[in-house]
N, C-alpha and C positions, 0 to 999 in steps of 0.2 A: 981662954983655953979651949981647944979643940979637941973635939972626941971624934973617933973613927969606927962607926958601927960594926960591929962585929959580925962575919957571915953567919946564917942562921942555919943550923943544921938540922937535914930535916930527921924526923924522929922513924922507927923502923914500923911503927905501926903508920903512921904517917905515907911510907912508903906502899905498904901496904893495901892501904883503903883507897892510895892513888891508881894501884894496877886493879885493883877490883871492879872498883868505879869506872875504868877504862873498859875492863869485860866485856862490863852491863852493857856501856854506850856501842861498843861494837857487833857485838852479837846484832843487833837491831839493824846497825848499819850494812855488815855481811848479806843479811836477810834481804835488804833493799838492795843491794847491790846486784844480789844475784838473781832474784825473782822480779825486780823490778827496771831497775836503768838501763841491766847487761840486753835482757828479751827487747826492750823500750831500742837501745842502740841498734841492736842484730836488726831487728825490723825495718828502722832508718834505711842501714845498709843494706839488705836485700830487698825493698823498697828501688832501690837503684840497680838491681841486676835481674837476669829472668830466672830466678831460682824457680826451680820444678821441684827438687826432695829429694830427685834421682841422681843427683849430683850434675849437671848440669848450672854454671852459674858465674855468666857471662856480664860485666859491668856494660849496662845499656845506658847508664845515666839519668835523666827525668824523661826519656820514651814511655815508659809506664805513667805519671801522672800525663801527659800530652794524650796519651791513650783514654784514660781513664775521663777527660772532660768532653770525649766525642763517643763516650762511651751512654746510650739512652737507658740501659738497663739499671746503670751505675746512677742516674738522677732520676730515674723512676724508685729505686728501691731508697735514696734519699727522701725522697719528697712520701713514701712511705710512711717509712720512720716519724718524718718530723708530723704527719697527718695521725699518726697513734699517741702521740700526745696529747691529743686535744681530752685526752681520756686523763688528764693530769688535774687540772680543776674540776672535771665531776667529781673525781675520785677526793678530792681536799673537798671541797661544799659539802658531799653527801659522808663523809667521815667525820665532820665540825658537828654537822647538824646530828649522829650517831652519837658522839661524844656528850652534846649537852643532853642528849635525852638519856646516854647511860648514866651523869651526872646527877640525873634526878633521883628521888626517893622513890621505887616503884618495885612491885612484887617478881621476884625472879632478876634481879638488875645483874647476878652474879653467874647466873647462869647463860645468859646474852652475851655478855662481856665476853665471854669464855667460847662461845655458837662463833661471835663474828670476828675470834683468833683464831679459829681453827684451820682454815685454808691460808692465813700468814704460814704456821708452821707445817703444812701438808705438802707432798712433794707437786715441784709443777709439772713434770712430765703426768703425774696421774691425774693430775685437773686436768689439766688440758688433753688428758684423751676421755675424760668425763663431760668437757664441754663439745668437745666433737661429737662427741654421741644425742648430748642434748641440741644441741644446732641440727641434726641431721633431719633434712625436707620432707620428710616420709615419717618418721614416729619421733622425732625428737621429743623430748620434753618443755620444750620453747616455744614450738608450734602447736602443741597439744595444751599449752596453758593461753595462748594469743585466741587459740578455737574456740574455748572456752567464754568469750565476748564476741565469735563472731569474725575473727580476724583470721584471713587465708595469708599463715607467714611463708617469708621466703624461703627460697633452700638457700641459708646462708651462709655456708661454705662454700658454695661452688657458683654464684652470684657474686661477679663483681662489684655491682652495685654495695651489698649486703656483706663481702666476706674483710673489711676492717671493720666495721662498726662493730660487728662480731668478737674479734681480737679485742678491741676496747672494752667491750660489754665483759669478757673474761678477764684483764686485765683487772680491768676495775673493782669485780669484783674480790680478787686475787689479791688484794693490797689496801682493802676498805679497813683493816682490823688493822693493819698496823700502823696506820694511821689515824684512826678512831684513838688507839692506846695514846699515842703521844699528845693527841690533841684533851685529852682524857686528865692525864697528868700537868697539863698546861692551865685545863679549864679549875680542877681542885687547888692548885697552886697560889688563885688570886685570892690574895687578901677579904675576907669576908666585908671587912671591914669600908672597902672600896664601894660594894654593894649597898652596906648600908647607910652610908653618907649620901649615896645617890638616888636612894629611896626617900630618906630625907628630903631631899632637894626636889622629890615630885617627879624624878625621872621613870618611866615604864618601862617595863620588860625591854623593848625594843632597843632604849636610850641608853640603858645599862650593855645592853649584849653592843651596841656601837659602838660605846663611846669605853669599853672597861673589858670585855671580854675579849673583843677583835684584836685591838692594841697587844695585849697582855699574851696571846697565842703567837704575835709574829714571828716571835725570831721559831719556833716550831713550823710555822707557817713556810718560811726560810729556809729552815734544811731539809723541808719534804720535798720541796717545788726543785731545789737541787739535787739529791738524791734522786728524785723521782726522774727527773734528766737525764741523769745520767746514766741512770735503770733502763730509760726507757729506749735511750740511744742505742743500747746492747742490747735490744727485745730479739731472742732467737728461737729459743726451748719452743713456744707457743705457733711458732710460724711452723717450723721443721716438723713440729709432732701433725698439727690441725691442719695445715695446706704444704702437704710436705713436695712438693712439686710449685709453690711461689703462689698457688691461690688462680682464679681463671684471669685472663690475661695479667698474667704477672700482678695481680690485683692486693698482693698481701705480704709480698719479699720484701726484708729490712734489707737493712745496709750490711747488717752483720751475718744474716741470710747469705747475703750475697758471695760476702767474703769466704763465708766458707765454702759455699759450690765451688769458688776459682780456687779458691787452696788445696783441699780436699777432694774434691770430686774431677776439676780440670786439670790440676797438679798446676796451676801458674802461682805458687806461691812469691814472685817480684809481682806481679800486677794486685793481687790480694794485698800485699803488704803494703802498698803505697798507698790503697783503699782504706788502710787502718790505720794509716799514719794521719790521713787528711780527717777522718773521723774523729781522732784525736783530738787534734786543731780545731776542729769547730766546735769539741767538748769543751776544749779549752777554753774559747770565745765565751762562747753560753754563758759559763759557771763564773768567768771574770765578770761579763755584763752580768751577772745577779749579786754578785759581791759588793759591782761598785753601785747597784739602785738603793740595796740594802745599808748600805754606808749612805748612800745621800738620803735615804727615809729616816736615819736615826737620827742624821744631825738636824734634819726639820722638826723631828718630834723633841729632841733638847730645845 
């Protein structure tokens, strides 16, 4: 004997909790549609015309990127950029090394903690015309503390040589506390228990921080080194306010520098756009190669 399932009806709260739940999910999606994929599209497309703002906007097709690779200003202010990052691993070493000494037992630990967050949450336009003032070749406070051993410093804004290392040196220190915290929270996380079995075993300070603390921080290690990428890709506040003219020969304009002068100040918002597109793309690259190192480090340490 055969039975014929009977359709199930759905119940009215049932129906209910399905359009609510639908809400939630779209509210999010609205948000990303419109602040996110529509800007993302438009750009594509004006990317491909010579949009100026003024209404002017004419489909030229890929003449703006053909422009933009015989463009020197456009792979000087690249090769910028990717030269301010070298500011990425002092900033992670001397944040780790911050981290285990705030980890230790010492007088005032709560008060430090708190010193070297402070310019994480301070606005960066104000730093950064605090570091202008200290970089300045005449009384800064940079050259008046290097005098103090003896050392005649540059005038490192307006020194080519001298005005990135400069942006690094602020950078870095811009972003030591919020990276200290995480690495903070990564280093109290590990099991005590780890430590003392390798104390046991006769292992030293050094053997423990290799083989137990380094491991145990990566995947923090992991989202600062991408984060800070992709931070660092978009470095502008610090250029615009400190060399707001690109630094002496063009010695300190980012990518994103850039793109504002042509948008903004030259009105070629098509050749800007195709600038942001291709900046995109190589974020894009970057952030995949560290995904997939990340992915083949874990499956070695399994």
């Amino acid at each position: 004997m055969t039975t014929t399932a009977l359709p199930r009806t759905k119940s009215r709260l049932y129906r209910t909790e399905h359009r609510v739940a639908l809400l939630f999910v779209a509210l999010p999606l609205i948000g990303f549609a419109l602040f996110t994929a529509f800007p993302l599209g438009y750009s594509i497309y004006a990317s491909l015309t010579n949009m100026n703002g003024l209404g002017v906007q004419d489909w030229v097709g890929f003449d703006n990127y053909t422009r933009l690779l015989k463009d020197p200003y456009f792979w000087q202010a690249m090769g910028n950029t990717f030269f301010y990052m070298i500011g990425i691993p002092i900033g992670l070493v001397l944040s780790l090394v911050l981290a285990l000494a705030m980890n230790r037992k010492m007088f005032g630990r709560s008060f430090f903690r708190a010193i070297y967050y402070v310019p994480v949450v301070s606005s960066l336009a104000a730093i950064a015309i605090l570091w202008q003032w200290a970089f300045n070749g005449d009384f800064g406070l940079v050259n008046q503390m290097l005098g103090f051993f003896g050392i005649d410093g540059p005038n490192w804004l307006q020194d080519a040589a001298w005005s990135k290392p400069a942006i690094i040196i602020m950078s870095v220190w811009k972003g030591l506390g919020y990276s200290m915290l995480l690495y903070l929270a990564a280093i109290q996380s590990v099991p005590r228990s780890l430590y003392e079995a390798a104390a046991i075993d006769g292992a030293n300070s050094w053997r423990q921080f290799w083989s137990i603390t380094l491991p145990m921080v990566r995947p923090v290690t992991f989202f600062l080194v991408v984060t800070n990428i992709i931070g660092g890709a978009q470095i502008f506040t610090e250029i615009n306010i400190m060399t707001p003219t690109g630094g002496p020969e063009w010695s300190t304009a980012s990518i994103v520098w850039y793109i504002w002068q042509k948008a903004f100040k030259n009105l070629q918002m098509g050749y800007a756009s195709s600038m942001a597109v291709v900046l995109g793309i190589i974020i894009f690259i970057v952030t995949l190669i560290q995904f997939r190192l990340n992915a083949r480090n874990q499956v070695e340490v399994d």
